[in-house]
TORPA-4810 file (N, C-alpha, C, O; in nm, 3 decimals):
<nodes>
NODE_1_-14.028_7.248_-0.501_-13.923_7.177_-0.430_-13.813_7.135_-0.528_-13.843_7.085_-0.636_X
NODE_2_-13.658_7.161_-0.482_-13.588_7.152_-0.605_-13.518_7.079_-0.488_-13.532_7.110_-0.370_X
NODE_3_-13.419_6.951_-0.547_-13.355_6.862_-0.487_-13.209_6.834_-0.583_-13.196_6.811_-0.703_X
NODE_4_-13.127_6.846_-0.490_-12.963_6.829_-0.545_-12.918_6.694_-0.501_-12.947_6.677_-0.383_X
NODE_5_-12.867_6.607_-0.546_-12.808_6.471_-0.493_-12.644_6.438_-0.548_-12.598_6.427_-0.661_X
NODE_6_-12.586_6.429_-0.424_-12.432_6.419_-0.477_-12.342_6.420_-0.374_-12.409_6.435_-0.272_X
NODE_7_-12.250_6.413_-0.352_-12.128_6.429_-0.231_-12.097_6.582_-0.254_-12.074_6.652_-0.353_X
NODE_8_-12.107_6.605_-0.105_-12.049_6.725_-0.122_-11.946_6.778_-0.101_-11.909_6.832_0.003_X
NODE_9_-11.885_6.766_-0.213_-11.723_6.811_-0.235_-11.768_6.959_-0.371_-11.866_6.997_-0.436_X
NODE_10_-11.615_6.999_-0.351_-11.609_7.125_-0.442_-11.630_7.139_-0.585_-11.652_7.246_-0.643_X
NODE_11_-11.622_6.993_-0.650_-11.636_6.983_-0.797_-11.802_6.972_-0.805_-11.864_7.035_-0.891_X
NODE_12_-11.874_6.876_-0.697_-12.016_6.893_-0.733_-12.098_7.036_-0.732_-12.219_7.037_-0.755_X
NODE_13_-12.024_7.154_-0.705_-12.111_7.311_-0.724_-12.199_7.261_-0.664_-12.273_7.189_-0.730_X
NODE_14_-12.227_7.277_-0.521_-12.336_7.325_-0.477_-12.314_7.431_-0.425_-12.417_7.496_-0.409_X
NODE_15_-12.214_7.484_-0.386_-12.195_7.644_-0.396_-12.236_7.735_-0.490_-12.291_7.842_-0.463_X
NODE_16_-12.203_7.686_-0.627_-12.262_7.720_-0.705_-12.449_7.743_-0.713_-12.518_7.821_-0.780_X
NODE_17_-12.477_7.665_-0.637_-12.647_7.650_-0.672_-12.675_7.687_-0.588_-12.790_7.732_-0.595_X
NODE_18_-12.608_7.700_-0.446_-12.699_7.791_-0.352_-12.660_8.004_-0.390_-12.720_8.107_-0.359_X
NODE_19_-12.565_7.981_-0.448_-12.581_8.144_-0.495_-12.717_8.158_-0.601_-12.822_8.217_-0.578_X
NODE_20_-12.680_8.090_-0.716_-12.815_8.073_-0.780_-12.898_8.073_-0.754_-12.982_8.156_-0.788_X
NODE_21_-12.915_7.974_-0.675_-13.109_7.991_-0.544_-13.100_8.143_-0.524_-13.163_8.236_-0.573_X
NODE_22_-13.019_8.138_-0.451_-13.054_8.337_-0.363_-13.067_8.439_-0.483_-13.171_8.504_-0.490_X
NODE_23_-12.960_8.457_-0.587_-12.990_8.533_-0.714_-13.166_8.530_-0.802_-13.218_8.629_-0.853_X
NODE_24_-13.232_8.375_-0.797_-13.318_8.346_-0.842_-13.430_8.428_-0.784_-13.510_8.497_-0.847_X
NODE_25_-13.421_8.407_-0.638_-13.545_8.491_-0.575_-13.628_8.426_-0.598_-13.709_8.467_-0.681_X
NODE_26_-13.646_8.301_-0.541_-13.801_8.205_-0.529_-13.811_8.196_-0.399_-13.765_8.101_-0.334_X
NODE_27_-13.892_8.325_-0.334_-13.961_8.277_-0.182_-14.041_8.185_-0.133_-14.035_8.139_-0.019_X
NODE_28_-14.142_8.147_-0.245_-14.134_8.006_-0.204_-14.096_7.851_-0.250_-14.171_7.754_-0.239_X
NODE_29_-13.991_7.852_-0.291_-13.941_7.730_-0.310_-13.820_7.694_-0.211_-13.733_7.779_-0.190_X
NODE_30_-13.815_7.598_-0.165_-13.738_7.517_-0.113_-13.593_7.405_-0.154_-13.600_7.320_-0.243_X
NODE_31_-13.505_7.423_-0.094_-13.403_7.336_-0.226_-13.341_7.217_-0.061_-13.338_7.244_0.059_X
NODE_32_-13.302_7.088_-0.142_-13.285_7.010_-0.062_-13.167_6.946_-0.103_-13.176_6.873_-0.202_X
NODE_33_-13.052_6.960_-0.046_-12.928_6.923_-0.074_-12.950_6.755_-0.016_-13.020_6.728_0.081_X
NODE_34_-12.893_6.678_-0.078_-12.903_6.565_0.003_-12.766_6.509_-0.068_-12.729_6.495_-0.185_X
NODE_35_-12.698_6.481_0.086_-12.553_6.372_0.047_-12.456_6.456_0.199_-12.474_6.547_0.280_X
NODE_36_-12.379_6.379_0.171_-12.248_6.409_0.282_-12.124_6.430_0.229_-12.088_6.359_0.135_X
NODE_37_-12.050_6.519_0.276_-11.911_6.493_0.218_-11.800_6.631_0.285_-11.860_6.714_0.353_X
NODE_38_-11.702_6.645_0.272_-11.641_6.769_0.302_-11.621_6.892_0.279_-11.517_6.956_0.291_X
NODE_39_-11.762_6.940_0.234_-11.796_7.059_0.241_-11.903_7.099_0.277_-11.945_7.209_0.240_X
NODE_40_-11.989_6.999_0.379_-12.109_6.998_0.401_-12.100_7.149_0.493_-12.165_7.246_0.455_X
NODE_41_-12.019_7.155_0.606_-11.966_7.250_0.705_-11.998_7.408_0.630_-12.077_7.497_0.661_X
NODE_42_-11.895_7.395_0.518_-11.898_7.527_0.444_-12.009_7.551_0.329_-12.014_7.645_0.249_X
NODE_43_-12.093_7.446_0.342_-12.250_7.492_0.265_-12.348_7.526_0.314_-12.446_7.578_0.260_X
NODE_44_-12.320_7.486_0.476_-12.411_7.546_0.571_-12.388_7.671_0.618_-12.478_7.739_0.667_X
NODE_45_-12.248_7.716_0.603_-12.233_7.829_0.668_-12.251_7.896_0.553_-12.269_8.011_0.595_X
NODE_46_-12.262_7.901_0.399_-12.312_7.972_0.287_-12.433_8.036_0.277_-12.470_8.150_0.249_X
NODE_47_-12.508_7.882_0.319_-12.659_7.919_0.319_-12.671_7.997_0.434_-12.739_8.099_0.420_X
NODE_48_-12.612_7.972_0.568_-12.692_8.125_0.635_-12.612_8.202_0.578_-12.651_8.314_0.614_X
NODE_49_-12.508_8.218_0.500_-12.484_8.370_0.485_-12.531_8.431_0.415_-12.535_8.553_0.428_X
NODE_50_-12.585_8.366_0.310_-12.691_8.376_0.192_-12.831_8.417_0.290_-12.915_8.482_0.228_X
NODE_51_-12.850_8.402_0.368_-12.968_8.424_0.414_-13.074_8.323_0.367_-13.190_8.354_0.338_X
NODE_52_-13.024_8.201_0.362_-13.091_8.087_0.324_-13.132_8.020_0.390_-13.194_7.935_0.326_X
NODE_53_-13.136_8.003_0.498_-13.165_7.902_0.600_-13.254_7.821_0.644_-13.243_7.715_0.705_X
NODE_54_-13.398_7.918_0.586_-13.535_7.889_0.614_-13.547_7.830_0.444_-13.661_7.789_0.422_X
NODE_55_-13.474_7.820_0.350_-13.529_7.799_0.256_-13.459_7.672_0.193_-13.501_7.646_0.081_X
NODE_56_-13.343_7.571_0.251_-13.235_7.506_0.220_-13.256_7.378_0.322_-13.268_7.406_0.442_X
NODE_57_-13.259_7.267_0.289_-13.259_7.145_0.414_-13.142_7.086_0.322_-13.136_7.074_0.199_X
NODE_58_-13.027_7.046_0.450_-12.946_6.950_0.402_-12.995_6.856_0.475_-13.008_6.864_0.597_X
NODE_59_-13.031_6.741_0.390_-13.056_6.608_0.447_-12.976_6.513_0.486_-13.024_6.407_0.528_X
NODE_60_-12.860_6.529_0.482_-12.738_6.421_0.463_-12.726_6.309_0.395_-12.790_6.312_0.289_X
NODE_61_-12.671_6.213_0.414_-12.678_6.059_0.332_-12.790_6.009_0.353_-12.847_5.988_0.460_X
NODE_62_-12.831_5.983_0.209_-13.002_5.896_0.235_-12.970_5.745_0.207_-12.862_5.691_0.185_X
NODE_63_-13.058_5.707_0.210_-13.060_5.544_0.173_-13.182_5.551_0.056_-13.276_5.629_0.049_X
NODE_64_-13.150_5.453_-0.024_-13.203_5.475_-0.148_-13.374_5.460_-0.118_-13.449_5.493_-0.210_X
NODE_65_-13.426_5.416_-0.002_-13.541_5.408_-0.026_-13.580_5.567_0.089_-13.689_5.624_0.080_X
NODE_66_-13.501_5.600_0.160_-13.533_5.744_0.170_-13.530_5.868_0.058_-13.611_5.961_0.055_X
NODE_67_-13.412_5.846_-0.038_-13.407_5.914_-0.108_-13.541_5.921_-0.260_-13.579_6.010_-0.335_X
NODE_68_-13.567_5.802_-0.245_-13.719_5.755_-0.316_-13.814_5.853_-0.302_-13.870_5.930_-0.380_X
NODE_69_-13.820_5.828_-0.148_-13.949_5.936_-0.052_-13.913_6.107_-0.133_-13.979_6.197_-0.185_X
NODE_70_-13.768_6.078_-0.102_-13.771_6.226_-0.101_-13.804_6.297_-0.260_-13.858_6.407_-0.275_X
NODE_71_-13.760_6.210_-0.370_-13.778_6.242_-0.522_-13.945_6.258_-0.499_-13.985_6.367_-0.540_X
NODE_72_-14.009_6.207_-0.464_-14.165_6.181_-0.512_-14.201_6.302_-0.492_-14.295_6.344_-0.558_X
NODE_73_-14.128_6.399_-0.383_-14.208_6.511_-0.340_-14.133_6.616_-0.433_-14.171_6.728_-0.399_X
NODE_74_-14.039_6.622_-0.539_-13.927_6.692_-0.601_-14.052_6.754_-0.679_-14.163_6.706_-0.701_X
NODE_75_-13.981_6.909_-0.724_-14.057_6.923_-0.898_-13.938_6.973_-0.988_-13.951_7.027_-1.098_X
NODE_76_-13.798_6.943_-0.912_-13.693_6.982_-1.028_-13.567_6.902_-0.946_-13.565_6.909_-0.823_X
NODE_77_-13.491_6.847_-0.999_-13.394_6.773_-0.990_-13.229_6.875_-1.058_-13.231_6.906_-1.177_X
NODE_78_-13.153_6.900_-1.005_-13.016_7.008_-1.026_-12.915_6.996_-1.035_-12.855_7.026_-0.931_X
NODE_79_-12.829_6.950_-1.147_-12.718_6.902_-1.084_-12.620_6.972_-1.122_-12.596_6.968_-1.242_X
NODE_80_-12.533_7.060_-1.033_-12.476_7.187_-1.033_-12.302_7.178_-1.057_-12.215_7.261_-1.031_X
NODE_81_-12.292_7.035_-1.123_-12.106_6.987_-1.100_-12.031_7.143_-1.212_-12.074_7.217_-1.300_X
NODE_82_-11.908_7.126_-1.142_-11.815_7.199_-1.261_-11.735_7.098_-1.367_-11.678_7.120_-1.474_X
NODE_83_-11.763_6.942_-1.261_-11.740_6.803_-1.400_-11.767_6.686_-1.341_-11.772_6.660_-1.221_X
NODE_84_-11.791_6.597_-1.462_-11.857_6.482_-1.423_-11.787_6.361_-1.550_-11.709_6.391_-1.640_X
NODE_85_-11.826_6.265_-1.530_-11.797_6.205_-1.644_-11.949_6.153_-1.710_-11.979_6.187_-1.824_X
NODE_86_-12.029_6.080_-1.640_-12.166_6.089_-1.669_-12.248_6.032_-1.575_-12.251_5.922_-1.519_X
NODE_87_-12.329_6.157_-1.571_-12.396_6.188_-1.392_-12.512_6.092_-1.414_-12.599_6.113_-1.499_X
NODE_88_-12.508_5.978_-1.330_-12.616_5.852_-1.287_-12.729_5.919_-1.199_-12.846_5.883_-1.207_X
NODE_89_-12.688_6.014_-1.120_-12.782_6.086_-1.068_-12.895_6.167_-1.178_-13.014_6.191_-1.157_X
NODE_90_-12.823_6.193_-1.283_-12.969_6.213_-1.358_-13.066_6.128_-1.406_-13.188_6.142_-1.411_X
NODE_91_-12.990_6.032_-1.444_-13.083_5.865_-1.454_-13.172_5.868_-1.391_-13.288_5.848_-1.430_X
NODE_92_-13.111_5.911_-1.205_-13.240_5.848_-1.085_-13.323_5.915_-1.098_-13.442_5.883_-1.099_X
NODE_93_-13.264_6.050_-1.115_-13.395_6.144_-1.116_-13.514_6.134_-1.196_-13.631_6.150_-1.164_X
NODE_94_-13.444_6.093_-1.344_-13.517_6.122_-1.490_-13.653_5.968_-1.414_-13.769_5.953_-1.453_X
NODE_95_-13.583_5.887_-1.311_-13.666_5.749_-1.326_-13.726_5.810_-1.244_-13.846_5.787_-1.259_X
NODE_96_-13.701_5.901_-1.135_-13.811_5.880_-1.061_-13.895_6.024_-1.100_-13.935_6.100_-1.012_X
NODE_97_-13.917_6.049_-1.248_-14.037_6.172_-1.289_-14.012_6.299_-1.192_-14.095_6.367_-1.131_X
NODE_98_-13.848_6.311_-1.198_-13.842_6.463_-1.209_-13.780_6.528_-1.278_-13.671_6.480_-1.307_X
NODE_99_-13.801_6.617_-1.317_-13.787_6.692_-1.361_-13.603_6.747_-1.417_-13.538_6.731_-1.314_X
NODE_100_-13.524_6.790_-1.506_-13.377_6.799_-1.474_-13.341_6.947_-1.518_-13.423_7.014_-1.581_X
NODE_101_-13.238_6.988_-1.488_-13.126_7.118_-1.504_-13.041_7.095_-1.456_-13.036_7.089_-1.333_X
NODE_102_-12.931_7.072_-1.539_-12.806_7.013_-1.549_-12.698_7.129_-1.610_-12.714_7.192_-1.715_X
NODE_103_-12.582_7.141_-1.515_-12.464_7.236_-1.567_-12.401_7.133_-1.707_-12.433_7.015_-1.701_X
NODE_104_-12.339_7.165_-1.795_-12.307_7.123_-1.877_-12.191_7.020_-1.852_-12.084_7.057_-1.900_X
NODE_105_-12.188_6.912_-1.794_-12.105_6.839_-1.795_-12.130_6.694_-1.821_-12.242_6.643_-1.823_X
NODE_106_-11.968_6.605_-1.849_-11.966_6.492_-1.939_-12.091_6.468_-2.031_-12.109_6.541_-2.129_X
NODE_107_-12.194_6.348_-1.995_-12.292_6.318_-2.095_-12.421_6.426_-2.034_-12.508_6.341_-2.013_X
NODE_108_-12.461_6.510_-2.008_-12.550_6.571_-1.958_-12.669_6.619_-2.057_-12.788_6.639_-2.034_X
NODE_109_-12.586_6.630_-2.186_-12.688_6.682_-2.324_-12.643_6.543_-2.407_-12.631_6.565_-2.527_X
NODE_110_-12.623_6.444_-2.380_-12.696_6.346_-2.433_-12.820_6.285_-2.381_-12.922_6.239_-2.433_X
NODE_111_-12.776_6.299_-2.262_-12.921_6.274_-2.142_-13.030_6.335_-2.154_-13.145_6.291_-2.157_X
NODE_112_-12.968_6.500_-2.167_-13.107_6.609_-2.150_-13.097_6.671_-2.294_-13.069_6.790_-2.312_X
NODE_113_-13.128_6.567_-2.410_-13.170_6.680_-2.562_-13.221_6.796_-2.519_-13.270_6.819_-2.408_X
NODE_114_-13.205_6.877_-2.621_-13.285_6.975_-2.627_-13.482_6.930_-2.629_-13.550_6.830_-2.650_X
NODE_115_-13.501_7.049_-2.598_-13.689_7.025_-2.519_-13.704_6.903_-2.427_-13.817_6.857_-2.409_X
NODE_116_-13.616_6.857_-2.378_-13.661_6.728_-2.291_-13.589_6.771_-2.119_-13.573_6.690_-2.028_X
NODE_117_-13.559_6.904_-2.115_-13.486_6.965_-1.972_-13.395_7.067_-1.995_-13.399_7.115_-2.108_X
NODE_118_-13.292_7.124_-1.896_-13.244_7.222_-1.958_-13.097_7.207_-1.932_-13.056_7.137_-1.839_X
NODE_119_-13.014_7.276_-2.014_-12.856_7.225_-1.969_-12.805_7.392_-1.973_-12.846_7.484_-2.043_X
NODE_120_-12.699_7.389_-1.867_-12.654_7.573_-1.859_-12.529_7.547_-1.856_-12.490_7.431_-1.837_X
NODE_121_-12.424_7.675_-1.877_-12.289_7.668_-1.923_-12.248_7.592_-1.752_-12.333_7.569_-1.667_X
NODE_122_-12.115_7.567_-1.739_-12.037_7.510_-1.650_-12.037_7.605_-1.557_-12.082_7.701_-1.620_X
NODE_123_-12.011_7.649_-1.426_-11.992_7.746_-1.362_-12.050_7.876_-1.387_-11.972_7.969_-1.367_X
NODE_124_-12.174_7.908_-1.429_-12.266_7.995_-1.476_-12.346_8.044_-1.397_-12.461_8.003_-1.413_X
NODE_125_-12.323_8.161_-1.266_-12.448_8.132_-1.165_-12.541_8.210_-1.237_-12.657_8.191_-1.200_X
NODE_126_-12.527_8.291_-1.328_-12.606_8.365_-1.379_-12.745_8.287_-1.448_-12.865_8.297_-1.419_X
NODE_127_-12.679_8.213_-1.544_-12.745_8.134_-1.639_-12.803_8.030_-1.571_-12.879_7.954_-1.631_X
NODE_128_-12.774_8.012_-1.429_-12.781_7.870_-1.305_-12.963_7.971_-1.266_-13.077_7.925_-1.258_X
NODE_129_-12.927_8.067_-1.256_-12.999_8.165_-1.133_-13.202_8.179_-1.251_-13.323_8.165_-1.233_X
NODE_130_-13.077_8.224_-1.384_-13.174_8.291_-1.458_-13.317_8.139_-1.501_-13.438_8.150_-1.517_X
NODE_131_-13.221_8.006_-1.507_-13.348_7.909_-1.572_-13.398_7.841_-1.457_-13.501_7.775_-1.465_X
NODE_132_-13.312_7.854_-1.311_-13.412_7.824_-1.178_-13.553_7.914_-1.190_-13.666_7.866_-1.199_X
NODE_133_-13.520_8.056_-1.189_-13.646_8.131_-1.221_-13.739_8.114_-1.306_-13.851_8.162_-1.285_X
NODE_134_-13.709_8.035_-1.429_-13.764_8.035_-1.590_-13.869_7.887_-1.527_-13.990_7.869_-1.540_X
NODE_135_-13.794_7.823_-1.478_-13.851_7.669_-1.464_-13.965_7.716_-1.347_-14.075_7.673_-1.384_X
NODE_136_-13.976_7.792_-1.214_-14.060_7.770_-1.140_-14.177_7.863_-1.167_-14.255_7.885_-1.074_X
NODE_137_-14.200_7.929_-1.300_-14.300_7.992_-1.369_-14.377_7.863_-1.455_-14.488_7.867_-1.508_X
NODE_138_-14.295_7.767_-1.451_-14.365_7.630_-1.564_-14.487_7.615_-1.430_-14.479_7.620_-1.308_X
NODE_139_-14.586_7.597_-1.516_-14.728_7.503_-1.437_-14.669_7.344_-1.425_-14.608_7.280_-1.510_X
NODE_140_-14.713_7.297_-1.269_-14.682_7.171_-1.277_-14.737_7.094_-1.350_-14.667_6.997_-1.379_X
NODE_141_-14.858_7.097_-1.403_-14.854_6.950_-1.534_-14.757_6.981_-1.621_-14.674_6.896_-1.652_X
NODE_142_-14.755_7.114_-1.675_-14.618_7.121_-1.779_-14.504_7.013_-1.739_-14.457_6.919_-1.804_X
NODE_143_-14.474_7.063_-1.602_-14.324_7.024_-1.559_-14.345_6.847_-1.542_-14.256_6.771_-1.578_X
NODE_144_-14.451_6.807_-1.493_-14.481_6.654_-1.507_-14.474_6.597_-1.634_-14.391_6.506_-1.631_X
NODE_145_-14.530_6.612_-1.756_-14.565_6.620_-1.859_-14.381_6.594_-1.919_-14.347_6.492_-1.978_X
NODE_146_-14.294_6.697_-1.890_-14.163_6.698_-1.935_-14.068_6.603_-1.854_-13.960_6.575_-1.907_X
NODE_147_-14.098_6.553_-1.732_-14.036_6.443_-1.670_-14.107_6.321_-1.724_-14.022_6.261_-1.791_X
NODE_148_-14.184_6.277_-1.727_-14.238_6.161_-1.831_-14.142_6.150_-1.963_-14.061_6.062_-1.992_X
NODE_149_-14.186_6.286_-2.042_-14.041_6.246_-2.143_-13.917_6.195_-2.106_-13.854_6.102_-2.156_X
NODE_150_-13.890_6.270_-2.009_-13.741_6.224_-1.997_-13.734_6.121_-1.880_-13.630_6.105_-1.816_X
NODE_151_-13.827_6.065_-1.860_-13.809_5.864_-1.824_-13.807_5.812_-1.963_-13.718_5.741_-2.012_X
NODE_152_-13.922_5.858_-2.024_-13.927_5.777_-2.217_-13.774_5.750_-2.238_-13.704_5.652_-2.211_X
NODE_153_-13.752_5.850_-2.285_-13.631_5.909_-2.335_-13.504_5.826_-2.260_-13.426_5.749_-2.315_X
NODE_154_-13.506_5.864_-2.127_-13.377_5.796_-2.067_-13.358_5.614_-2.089_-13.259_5.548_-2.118_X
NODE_155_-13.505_5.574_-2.058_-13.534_5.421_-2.063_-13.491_5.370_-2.220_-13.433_5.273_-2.270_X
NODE_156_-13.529_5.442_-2.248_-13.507_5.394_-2.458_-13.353_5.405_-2.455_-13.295_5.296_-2.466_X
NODE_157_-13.282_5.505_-2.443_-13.169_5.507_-2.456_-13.059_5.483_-2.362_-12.949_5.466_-2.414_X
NODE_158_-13.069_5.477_-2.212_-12.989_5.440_-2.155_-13.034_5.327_-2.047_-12.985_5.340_-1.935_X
NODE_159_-13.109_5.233_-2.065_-13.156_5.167_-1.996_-13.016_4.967_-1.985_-12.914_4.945_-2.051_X
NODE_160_-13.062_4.903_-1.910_-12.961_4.782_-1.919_-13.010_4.697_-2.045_-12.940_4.615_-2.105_X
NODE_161_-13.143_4.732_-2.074_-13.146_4.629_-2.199_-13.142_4.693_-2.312_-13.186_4.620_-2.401_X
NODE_162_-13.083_4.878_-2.383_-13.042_4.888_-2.440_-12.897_4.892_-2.444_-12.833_4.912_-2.547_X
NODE_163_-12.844_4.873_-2.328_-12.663_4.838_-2.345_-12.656_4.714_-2.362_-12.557_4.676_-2.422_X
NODE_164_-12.732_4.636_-2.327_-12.693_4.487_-2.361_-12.743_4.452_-2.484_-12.719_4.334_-2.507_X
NODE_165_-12.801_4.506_-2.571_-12.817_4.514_-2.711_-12.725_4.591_-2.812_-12.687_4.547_-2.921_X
NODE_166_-12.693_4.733_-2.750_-12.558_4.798_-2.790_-12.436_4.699_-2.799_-12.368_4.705_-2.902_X
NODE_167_-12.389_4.579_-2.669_-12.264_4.511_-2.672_-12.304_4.424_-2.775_-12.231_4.421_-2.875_X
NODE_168_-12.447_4.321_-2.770_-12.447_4.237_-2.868_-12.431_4.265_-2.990_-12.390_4.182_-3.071_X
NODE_169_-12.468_4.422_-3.028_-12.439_4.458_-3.158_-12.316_4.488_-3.183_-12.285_4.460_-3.299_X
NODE_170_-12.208_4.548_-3.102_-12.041_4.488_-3.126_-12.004_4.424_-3.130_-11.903_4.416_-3.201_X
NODE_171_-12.053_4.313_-3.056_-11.950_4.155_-3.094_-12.027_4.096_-3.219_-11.965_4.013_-3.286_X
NODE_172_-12.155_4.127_-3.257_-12.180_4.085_-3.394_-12.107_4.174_-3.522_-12.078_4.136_-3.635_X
NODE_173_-12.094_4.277_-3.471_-12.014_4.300_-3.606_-11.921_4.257_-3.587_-11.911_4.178_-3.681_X
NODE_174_-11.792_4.244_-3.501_-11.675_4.181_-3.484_-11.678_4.079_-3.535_-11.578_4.062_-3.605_X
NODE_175_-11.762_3.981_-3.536_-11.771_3.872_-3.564_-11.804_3.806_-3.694_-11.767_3.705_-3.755_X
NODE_176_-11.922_3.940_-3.715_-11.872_3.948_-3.887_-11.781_3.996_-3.994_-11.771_3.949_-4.108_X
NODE_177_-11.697_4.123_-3.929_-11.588_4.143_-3.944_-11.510_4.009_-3.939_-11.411_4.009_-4.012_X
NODE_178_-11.529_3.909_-3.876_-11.427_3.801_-3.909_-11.434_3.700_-3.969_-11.363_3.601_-3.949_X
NODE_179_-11.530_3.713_-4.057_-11.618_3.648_-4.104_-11.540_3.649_-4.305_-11.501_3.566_-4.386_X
NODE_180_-11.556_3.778_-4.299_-11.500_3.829_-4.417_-11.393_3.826_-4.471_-11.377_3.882_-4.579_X
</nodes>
């Protein structure tokens, strides 16, 4: 089960990721768009043209404790933008132990180091298509095993009580800077 979360407008590529799905050729996996926005119309009419139909649920706008439900059942989390500035949606994901593959945008490979998920060029369906395939050959403890890291990982480094230790550590140097 692979799950996309985002508005769907033209910069978030989910056009992008439903060609990828179909290029990938995973008959049985399932991908779950979830969000609303103005291109929902023309992602539906993609996916049937893709011949996707049986294999694609758009869920529309969730509420965060639907969208909860829906992570628990995820085993890959996707986020297919052509730009971002820095996608919070990988946060949710990374918290709620799934799994990530992320197009290369704003902070996405500070988020996803290397061995901790995978990051692909910007607009790449190829490279989109080729590590959807690569990832649903992983055994799920593998893929569990690598979402754990990347809660570690995200919590250590982008969590509220390491930014509020990051600010205290600027205004202490400022302050010792004024000190001097």
């Amino acid at each position: 089960n692979i799950i996309n979360v985002g508005r769907l407008e033209k910069v978030k590529g989910q056009d992008l990721l439903l060609k990828a799905f179909k290029a990938a050729d995973l008959p049985k996996a399932h991908l779950y768009i979830a969000g609303s926005g103005s291109q929902e119309e023309n992602l539906k009419k993609l996916a049937q043209d893709l011949a996707l139909t049986d294999q694609v649920t758009f869920t529309g706008f969730l509420t965060q404790e639907k969208l909860g439900q829906l992570y628990r059942k995820m085993d890959l989390a996707v986020l297919s933008s052509y730009s971002e500035s820095f996608p919070l949606v990988l946060l949710e994901a990374a918290d709620n132990l799934v799994p990530l593959l992320s197009t290369d945008v704003g902070g996405a490979k500070e988020l996803i180091p290397e061995g901790k998920g995978w990051v692909v060029p910007v607009k790449d369906e190829k490279a989109l298509a080729e590590q959807l395939k690569a990832i649903a050959a992983w055994p799920k403890e593998e893929l569990a095993a690598l979402a754990q890291a990347e809660k570690t990982y995200a919590s250590q480094h982008f969590s509220l009580k390491r930014q509020l230790a990051d600010v205290l550590a600027g205004y202490q140097a400022c302050l010792q800077g004024e000190k001097a």
